[in-house]
N, C-alpha and C positions, 0 to 999 in steps of 0.2 A: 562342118558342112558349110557354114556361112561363107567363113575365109576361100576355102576353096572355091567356092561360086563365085566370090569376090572378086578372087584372081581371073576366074575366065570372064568375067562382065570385063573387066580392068584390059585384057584383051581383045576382047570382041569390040568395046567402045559402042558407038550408035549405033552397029547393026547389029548387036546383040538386042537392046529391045526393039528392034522389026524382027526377029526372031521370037522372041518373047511373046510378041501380041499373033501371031501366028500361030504357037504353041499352045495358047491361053484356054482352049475350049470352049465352052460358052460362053456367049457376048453377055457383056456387062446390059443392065438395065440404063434405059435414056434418060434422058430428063424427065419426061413425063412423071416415070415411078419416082424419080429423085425427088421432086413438084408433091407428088401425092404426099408421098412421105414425112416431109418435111410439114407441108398441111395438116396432116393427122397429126402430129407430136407435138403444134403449135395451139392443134384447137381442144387438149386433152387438160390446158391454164395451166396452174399455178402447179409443179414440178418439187416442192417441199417435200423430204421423205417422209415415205409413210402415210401422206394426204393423199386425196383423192385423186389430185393426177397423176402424179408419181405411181399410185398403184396402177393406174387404167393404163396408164404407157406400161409398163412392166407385162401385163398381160396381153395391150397388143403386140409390144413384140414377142413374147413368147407363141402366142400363135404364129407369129411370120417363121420362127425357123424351124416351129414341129413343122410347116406348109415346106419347107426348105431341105428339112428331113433328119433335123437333130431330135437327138433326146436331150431332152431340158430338166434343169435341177432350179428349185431353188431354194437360196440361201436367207433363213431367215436371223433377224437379228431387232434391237429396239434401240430407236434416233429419240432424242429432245423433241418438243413440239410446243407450242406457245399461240394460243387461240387469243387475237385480243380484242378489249370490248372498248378498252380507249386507249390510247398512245398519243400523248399529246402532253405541251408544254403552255401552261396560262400564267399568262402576264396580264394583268388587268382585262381588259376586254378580249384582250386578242389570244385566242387560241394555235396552236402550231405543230400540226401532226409530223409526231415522229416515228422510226422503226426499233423498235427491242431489238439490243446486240442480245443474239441466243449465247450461252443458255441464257432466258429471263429469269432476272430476281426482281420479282416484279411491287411494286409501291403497295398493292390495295387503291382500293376505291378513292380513297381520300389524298392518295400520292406522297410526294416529300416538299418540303420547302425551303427554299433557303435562295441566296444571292451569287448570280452568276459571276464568276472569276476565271478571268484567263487564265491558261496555260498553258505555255511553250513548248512541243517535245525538245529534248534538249537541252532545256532553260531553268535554272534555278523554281524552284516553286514560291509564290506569295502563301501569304497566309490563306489554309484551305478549311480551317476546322467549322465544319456547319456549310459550307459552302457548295454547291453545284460547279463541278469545272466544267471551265468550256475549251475544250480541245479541238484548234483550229489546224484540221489538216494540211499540208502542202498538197499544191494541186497532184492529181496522179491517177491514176487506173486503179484504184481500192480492191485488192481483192480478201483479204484476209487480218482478223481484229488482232492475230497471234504475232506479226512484222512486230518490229523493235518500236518506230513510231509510236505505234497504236497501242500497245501493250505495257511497255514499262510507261508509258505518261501516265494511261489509266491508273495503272498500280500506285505508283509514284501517291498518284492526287491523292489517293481512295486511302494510302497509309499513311499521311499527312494531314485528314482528318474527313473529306470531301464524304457528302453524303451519298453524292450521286453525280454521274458523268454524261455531258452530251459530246459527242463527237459529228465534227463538223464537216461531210468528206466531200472535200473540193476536188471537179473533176470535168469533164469534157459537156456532161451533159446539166449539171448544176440541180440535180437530181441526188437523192437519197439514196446511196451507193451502202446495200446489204452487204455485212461482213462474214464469211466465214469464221470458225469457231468450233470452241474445242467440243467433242459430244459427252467430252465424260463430264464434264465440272464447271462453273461458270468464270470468265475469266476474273473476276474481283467478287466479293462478296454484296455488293451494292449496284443500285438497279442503272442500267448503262444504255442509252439509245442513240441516235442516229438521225440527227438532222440535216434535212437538205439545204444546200446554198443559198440557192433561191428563193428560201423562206424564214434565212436565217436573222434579215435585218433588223425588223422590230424584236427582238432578242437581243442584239449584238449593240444596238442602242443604248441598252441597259448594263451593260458590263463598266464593271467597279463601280454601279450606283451603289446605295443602299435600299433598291427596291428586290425585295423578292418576288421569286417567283416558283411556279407549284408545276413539279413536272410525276405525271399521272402515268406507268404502264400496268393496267390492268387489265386479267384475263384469266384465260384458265389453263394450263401448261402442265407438264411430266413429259412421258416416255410412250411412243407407241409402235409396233409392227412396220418395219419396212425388212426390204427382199431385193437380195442381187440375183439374176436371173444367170446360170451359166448353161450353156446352149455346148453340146459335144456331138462329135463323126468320133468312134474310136475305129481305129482298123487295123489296130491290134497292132500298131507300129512303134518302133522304139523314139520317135522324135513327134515333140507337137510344135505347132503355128497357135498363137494365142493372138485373138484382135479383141481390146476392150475401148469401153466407154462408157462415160457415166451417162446417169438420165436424168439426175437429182439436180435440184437446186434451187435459188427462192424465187425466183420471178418463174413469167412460163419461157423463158430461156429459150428463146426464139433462135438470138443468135447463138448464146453462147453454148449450147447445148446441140440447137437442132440439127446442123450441119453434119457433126460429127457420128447422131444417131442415124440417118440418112446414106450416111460411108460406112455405117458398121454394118447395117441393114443388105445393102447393095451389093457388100465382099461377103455378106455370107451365104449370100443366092448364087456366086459365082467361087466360091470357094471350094465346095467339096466336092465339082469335079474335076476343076482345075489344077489342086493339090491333093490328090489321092494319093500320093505316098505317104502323110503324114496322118497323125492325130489332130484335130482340129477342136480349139476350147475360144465361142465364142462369149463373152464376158459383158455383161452392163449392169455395171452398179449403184445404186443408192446409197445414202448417208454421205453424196461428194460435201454438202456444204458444211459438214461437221467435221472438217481439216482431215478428211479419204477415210472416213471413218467404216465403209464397204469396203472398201479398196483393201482394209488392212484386215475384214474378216474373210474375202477371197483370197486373198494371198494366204493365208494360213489353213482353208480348207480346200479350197476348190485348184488351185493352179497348180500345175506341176512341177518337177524340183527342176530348179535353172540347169543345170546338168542333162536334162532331156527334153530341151527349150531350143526350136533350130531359130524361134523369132519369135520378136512379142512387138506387136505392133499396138501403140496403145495414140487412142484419136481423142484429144483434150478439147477445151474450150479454142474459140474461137477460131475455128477449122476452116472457116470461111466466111466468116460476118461481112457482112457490106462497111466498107470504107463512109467518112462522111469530113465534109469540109467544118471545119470550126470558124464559123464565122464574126464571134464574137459575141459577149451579153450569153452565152449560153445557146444560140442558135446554131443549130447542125441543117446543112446541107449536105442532101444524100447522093452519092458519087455511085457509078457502074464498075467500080472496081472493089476490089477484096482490102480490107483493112492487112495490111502488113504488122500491123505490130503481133505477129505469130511466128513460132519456132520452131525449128525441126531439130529434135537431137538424135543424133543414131549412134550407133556403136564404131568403133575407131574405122574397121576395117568396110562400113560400107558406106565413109563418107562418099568416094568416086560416085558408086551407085547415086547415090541418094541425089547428087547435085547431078545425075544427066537426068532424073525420071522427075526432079521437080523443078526442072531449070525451068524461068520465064514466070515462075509463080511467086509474086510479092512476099517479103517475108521468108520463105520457105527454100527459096534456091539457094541459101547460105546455110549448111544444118552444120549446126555444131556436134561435138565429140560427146558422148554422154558423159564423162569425168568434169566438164566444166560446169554441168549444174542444170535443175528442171523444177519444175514444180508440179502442184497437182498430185494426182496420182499418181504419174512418171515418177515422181520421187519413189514415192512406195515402193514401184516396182521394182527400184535401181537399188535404191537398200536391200532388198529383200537378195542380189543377190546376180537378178539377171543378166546376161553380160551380151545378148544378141538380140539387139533392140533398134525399134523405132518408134520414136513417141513426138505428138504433135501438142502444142498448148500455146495459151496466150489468152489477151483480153482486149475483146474491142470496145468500141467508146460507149458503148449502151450495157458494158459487162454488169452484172447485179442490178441493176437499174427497172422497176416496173416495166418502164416502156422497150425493153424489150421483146419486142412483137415484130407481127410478121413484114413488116417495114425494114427488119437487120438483115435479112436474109433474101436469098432467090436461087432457085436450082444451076443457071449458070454458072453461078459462082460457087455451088460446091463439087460437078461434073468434073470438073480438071485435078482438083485436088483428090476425090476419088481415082478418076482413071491414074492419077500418080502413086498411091497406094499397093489400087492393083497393079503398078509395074514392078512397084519395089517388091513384094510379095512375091509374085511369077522368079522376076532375078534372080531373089535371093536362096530362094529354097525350094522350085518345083523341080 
């Protein structure tokens, strides 16, 4: 079904979608409810699965699409979780709060000690036995502690005798840049956190002194209840339309989250009577920061087999975060346009589509082939199988970062990349 709609979009050209928005049924929501929305999923905080916002979002949207008119499932399953009462590294006087890379193997009260020593990703290792490495990231958009970088140095350090690893992630905002991470097992056997740039100097002072120094993660940590919400119209058809998105993550994911909840929200008020010839499996899942660790319990109960898949539209991080100038020392100036460092990948057959319905939009008017590579959840779902897809992802400059707040985002900025959604949607498959 895709190919063939393809080939008549491929025909029609631009007045196919003036057809399209004609055809569409009910008017999409404005900005206002974009606004609301976005509002409410920013002021529900901290987005960690299984914690408290994470659940409270989970249940307001579940009320939005029983109010919408699905029958709602949900999927339970149990995430890492790591409650801390200090995180910090003491050097003499000075203290220097850091983040536990989850899962935590955490110090105790009294922490480890020892003498901070560089190391290189890449680079030969010095002597580590007893030692703290200090792993000074190259600048970059940090999203995950599993990349080659981040992972074989740790390892590297931790099996060449290192007691413990701080990682140093240099990045646009010079902030303490939270890593995604595996949910089943920790990535080394020793305790490993996350210091920001900005606070890393009186530390980095100290490298190859003989002074030690006592680096502390303690708290209270296991496994607890999180839930992916799957939201269904069955109408008893042989093809479904799947739109997902996660809700999960460790800051309250202002930008990197909000956006894309706001588009999944928006197309599912305007989806079940615009597409009534299909099955329709609306999807938002938790455990994203435990490298799609929902992601990969949906796909195995909730989604249906790729074979009666006419589309799977899946809306990632940074869907529309506000752009910001890098003006040096760590200072961001905040711009009226949409951060581009974001991707569009679709499947072979509806590149055409995909570049007339997101032309003009930063980032997104170039969408690549899904065989060249995604991340995210996208991945999951590309593995798993599906082969008529559209998925959105990427990372803006405040990605994992606390101060991701309602400063990343504005309903303007995610209005267009919605209304593009809904065109590709309508084209492809109504």
């Amino acid at each position: 079904m895709v190919l063939e709609l393809s080939r008549r979009n491929a025909m029609a050209g631009a007045v196919g979608l003036v057809a399209g928005v004609r055809g569409k049924g009910k008017a999409m929501p404005g900005r206002d409810r974009i606004s609301a929305d976005l509002d409410r999923y920013i002021a529900f905080g901290n987005k960690a699965s299984g914690g408290a916002g994470d659940t409270a979002t989970g249940e307001w949207l579940e009320a939005e699409l029983r109010r919408a008119g699905a029958e709602t499932v949900r999927q339970s399953f149990d995430t890492p979780f790591f409650s801390p009462k200090r995180a910090e590294v003491i050097a003499g006087e000075a203290r220097v709060p850091v983040l536990p890379l989850a899962i935590v193997v955490p110090t105790g009260p009294t922490g480890v000690r020892g003498r901070l020593v560089r190391v290189e990703p890449g680079m030969p290792l010095p002597t580590m036995q007893g030692a703290i490495a200090w792993i000074e990231l190259p600048y970059a958009r940090w999203s995950s502690a599993l990349v080659k970088p981040i992972a074989e140095t740790v390892r590297a350090a931790t099996a060449a005798g290192a007691i413990a690893a701080l990682l140093i992630t240099n990045g646009p905002t010079g902030k303490a840049i939270a890593l995604n991470a595996d949910g089943r097992t920790p990535l080394v056997d020793r305790p490993v956190a996350i210091l920001a740039p900005e606070k890393a100097d009186p530390l980095r002072a100290l490298l190859g002194a003989p002074i030690e120094v006592t680096l502390v993660l303690d708290g209270e940590g296991g496994r607890r209840p999180a839930f992916n919400l799957a939201a269904r119209w069955d109408r008893r058809k042989g093809s479904h339309v799947v739109v997902s998105t996660p809700r999960s993550g460790w800051t309250a994911c202002a930008g990197e989250r909000g956006p894309g909840i706001a588009t999944w929200l928006s197309l599912a008020r305007w989806a079940p009577a615009a597409l009534a010839e299909h099955n329709l499996l609306f999807l938002c899942n938790s455990g994203h920061e435990y490298e799609n660790l929902g992601s990969e319990h949906a796909l195995q109960a909730l989604a249906p087999p790729p074979e009666e898949t006419a589309l799977w539209l899946h809306l990632g991080a940074n869907l529309a975060a506000r752009d910001w100038h890098e003006a040096g020392a760590g200072k961001l100036l905040p711009l009226p346009s949409a951060d581009p460092q974001r991707f569009l990948v679709v499947s072979p057959a509806l590149l055409p589509l995909a570049r007339r319905c997101f032309q003009g939009l930063a980032g997104l008017e170039a969408p690549y082939p899904g065989q060249t590579g995604s991340a995210g959840e996208l991945s999951t779902i590309l593995a798993a199988g599906y082969q008529h897809i559209v998925g959105i992802f990427g990372a803006h400059r405040f990605h994992h970062v606390a101060e991701d707040d309602s400063r990343c985002v504005e309903a303007r900025l995610v209005a267009p990349v919605r209304d593009a959604c809904q065109q590709i949607l309508w084209q492809a498959v109504a």
